[in-house]
Every structure is written in C-alpha cells, then in structure tokens.
C-alpha positions, -999 to +999 in steps of 0.1 A: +746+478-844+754+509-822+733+528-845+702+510-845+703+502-811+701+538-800+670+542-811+652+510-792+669+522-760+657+558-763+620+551-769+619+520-741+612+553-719+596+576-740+568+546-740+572+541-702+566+583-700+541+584-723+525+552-706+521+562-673+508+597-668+487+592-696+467+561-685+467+577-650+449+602-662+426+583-685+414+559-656+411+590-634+388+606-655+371+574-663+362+572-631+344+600-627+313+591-635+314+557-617+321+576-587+294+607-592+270+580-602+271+560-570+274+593-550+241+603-562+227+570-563+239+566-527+226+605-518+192+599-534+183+566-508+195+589-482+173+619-491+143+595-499+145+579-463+149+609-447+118+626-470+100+595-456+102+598-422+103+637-414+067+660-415+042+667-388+038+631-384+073+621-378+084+585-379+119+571-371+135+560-402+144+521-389+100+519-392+104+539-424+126+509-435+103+481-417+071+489-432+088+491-467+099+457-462+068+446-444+049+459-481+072+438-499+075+403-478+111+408-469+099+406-426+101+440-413+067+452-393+037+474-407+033+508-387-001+515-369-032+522-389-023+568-390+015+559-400+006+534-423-015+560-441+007+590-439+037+568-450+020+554-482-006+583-492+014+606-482+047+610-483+052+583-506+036+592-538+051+626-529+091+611-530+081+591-559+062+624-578+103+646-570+121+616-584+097+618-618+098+651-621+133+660-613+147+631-636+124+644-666+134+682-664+170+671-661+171+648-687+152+674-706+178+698-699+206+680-708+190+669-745+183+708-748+219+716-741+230+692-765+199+695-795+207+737-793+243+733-783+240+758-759+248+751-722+220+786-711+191+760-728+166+747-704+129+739-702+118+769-678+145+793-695+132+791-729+094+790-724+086+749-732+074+745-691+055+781-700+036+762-730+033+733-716+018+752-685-008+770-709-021+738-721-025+720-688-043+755-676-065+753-707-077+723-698-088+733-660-102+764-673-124+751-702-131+711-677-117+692-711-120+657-707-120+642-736-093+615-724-102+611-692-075+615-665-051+621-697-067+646-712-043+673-687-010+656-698-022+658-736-032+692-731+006+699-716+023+676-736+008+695-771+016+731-758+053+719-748+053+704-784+042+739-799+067+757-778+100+736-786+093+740-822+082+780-822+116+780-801+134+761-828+123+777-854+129+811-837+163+805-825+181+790-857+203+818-881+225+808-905+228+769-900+235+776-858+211+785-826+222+822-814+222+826-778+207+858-775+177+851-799+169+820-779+170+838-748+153+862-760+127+840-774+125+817-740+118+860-727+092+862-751+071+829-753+071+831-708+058+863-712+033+856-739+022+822-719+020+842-683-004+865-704-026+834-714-028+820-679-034+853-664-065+855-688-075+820-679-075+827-642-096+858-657-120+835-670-124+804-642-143+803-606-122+799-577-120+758-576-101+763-611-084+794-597-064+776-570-060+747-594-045+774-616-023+793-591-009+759-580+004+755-617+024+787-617+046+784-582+048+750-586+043+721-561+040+682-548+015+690-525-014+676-540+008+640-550-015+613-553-008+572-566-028+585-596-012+612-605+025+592-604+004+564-627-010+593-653+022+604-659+046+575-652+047+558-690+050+596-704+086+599-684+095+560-690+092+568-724+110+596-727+140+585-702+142+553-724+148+574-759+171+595-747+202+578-740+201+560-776+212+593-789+242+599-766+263+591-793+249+613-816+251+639-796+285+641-791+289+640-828+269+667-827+288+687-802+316+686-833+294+708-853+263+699-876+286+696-908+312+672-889+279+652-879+265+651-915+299+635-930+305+609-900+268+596-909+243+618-886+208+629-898+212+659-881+171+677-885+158+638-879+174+634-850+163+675-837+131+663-844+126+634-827+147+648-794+126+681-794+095+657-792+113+639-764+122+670-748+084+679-748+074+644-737+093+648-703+085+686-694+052+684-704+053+646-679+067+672-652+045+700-656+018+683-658+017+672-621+044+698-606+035+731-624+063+753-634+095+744-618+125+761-631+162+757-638+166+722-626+171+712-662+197+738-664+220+733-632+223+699-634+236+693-668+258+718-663+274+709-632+278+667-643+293+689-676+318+706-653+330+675-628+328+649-657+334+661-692+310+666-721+303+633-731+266+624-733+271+587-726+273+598-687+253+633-692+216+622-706+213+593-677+230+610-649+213+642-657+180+621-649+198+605-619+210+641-605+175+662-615+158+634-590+178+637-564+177+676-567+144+681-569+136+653-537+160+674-514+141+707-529+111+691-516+123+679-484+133+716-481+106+734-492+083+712-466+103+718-434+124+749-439+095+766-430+072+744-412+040+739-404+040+762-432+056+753-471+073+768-495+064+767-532+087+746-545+094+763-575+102+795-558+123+774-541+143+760-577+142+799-588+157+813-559+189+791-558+187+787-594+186+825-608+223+831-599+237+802-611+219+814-644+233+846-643+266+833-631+266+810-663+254+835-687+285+861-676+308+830-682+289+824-713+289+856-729+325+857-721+333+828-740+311+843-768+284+809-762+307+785-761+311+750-736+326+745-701 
C-alpha cells in the first residue's frame, strides 16, 4: 500500500509543475499573433486615416470619416466639390495602391524565405522586382499593347517568372539553396536587368523616359482607380494561394527529405509558389516600380516576435508589408514637402542596414533561422 502510494503522491505535483509553467507559456506564445495581428490591423486604419487627410490639401480626419460614410449610406456628409476630388482621385487610390503593393511584396517575401529556406531571400534582393522591372520597361519602350491595359502587368509578370526560375535554378547545389550563390545571383540578374533598362531608356523619347525613370526609384504618385483595378485580381490571386501552403511550409522548414516522407511533393509545390511569388511582385511592380526590402523586413521581424510558423507568417506578412509600405508613403509625401521622396529610396535607405545587419547574423549562424 505504502509502496504504491508513493508514487501517486509524487507525480500529483510533478503534473501540477509540469502543468502550469508549461501552458503559461503555450497560451503566451499563442497569443502572439492574436495580439500583433490586431496591432497591425489597428495601426493600418490609423495610418490610412491619417494618409487620407494630410497633403497640400489638408482635411480634418472627422470629414475624412464623414465622406467615407456619406459614399457608403451609413449618414455622414460629402466634402465640397475640390475635397471630394482630392479625397477619392487622389489620395484614395493612392492608400489603396500602398496596401496592394506592400501586402504583395511581403507575402512574396515571406513565401521566398520559406520556398529557399533562407531568411536573406526577398524579391528586390535577388533580382525577381529587377525582371519583372525589365519586362514592364519593355513594354513602354517598344508601346506593346497587345492586351490592352494588361499587356504592362503580362509583360512584368513573364520577366518576374523568368527571374524566379533563372534564380532557382542558379541557386540550388547538392539538394539545398546556398546563400552566397543566391546572393550572388540576386547581384548578378539586378545588375544584368539595370543594364537592359538603361539601354531601353537608350532607346525611348522622353514621354517613355520619365515613364521609365519612374520604374526604377519607385513611386504611388501616378495611383489612379485603374491602375488598383489592372492589378487588383493579380494580388487577390496570389494572397489567396498562399496561405494553403502554410502547412507545407513548415514541413518544409524540417528539411526537403523530412518533407518527402511526411507526404510533401517538395519541386510541385516550388513550382507552383515560385509562380505565386512572381504573380505578386510582378502585381507590385507593375504599378510601384522597384521597391525594395519590404519583402525582406517584414517576414523577418513577424519571424522574430512570433516564431516560424507559417500559419501566422504568409498572412501577416501581407498584413505587415501593407501597413509598411502605407506609412512609407505617408512619409515619403510629407517628410519633405511640397517636395516627395521616391519611395523606394525611401524602403532602401531604412532597409539596407537591416540587410546588412541580418546577413552578419546570418553568416554567423552559417545561413541558418532566427
């Protein structure tokens, strides 16, 4: 009796111990993403309000709000006929353009990360905004129109397509993606695509020229309603793939053998995200020009405060990249006013050394994760 009893009464707190700290710390870190989710979800309403209402034209945020619900019968009161105008020609298609392209490059980052398993992968690092660049630029310079007001994001989408894969191929040794080859490579295909463009500019007359120059220090100055619609179903589609392959993902992360044996078609599954990948930078380029290291900050810091799962990172990647790139914006339009910065000189300035930060840590750690 003494005997077996001993053993009931000392595991009664060994499960208590056990029991407490433990789920503690489970909900905690569950909890994380709830929390950074309606951070940014909370932070991105700001930023859009206050995008709304601050310019040359400025207008107080409670007639931001009004005329917003005025357009969509909830009361409120339209502005006069000059705020109307600025409000929804304006600065509107230009919050909705930074939402679209900041969730695109960083849901594009964060698929990278994952599809390479390499936290230094990025659109803009490794050349894919270069090439998808060239063939938007080809299309200006050589007035192909063969779709219509698609034809650009074709154009971009195909030389994004031709990148990932020359990048892919490029990059892979022995079964794994080696990060100085696909640094180097990213080196080597931006180089090779600044040449192209610079001979395009060679090439066009000075309407295409500015058109051109707008594509490589990137912008949302020129957001119109039809630009947001051309390249609107691009991004849905590609936002809509990715998180189905969360999962994957992090089998992935295991290693490409581990994958194989718990049931993963590893090369499929590349495939189809590399397209994806090239879907969304090609949806961003397109209507932003080159804007860089979006897609890799923002991965990489949800990675840090949340953990590596991809079940949080794809989707809050696209959540974090919007509200990013809309407070970029907002800066790049007022920190200097009248006058405006290019926005991605903007991304490159405060991105650059957290890239060079991340590639010490990285090297370091000989290329592997947070």
């Amino acid at each position: 009796m003494t005997a077996t009893a001993t053993p009931a009464t000392d595991s009664a707190p060994v499960r208590q111990d056990a029991k407490s700290p433990a789920s503690k710390g489970s909900k905690g870190r569950r909890s994380v993403p709830y929390l950074l989710t309606v951070g940014m979800l909370a932070g991105l309403v700001l930023v859009c309000l206050v995008s709304a209402g601050i310019g040359a034209y400025k207008i107080p945020l409670g007639d931001v709000i009004g005329s917003a619900q005025h357009r969509i019968g909830l009361g409120g009161a339209a502005l006069d006929r000059v705020g109307e105008s600025v409000l929804w020609n304006v600065r509107f298609p230009r919050i909705v353009l930074a939402l679209i392209v900041g969730a695109s490059l960083g849901c594009a980052g964060a698929l990278m990360q994952g599809v390479f398993g390499n936290p230094l992968a990025e659109p803009a690092v490794i050349g894919i905004s270069s090439g998808a660049a060239v063939g938007g630029v080809a299309s200006i310079t050589f007035g192909l129109s063969f779709f219509g007001n698609w034809t650009l994001p074709v154009c971009a989408f195909v030389g994004g397509l031709i990148t990932v894969f020359l990048v892919y191929a490029m990059s892979r040794s022995g079964g794994r993606t080696e990060v100085i080859t696909l640094i180097l490579t990213g080196v080597a295909v931006t180089a090779f695509g600044g040449a192209l463009i610079g001979l395009f500019i060679f090439f066009a007359d000075n309407a295409e020229v500015t058109q051109i120059t707008f594509w490589q220090l990137g912008s949302l100055a020129q957001a119109t309603w039809p630009k947001v619609l051309a390249v609107l179903p691009w991004a849905l589609v590609g936002l809509a793939i990715a998180p189905f392959y969360s999962r994957k993902l992090d089998l992935l992360s295991l290693g490409e053998r581990p994958a194989r044996h718990l049931g993963v078609d590893v090369e499929r599954m590349r495939v189809v995200l590399m397209f994806v990948t090239a879907l969304l930078t090609a949806a961003a380029v397109a209507v932003s020009g080159i804007i860089g290291f979006v897609g890799l900050v923002v991965p990489h810091l949800l990675r840090m405060l949340a953990g590596p799962g991809h079940r949080f990172l794809v989707p809050g990647s696209a959540l974090g990249g919007a509200l990013v790139l809309a407070g970029a914006d907002l800066t790049a339009r007022t920190v200097a006013a009248p006058a405006e910065l290019p926005l991605g000189v903007l991304t490159a300035l405060i991105g650059s050394p957290f890239f060079f930060w991340l590639l010490r840590r990285t090297r370091r750690k000989q290329g592997g994760w947070a």
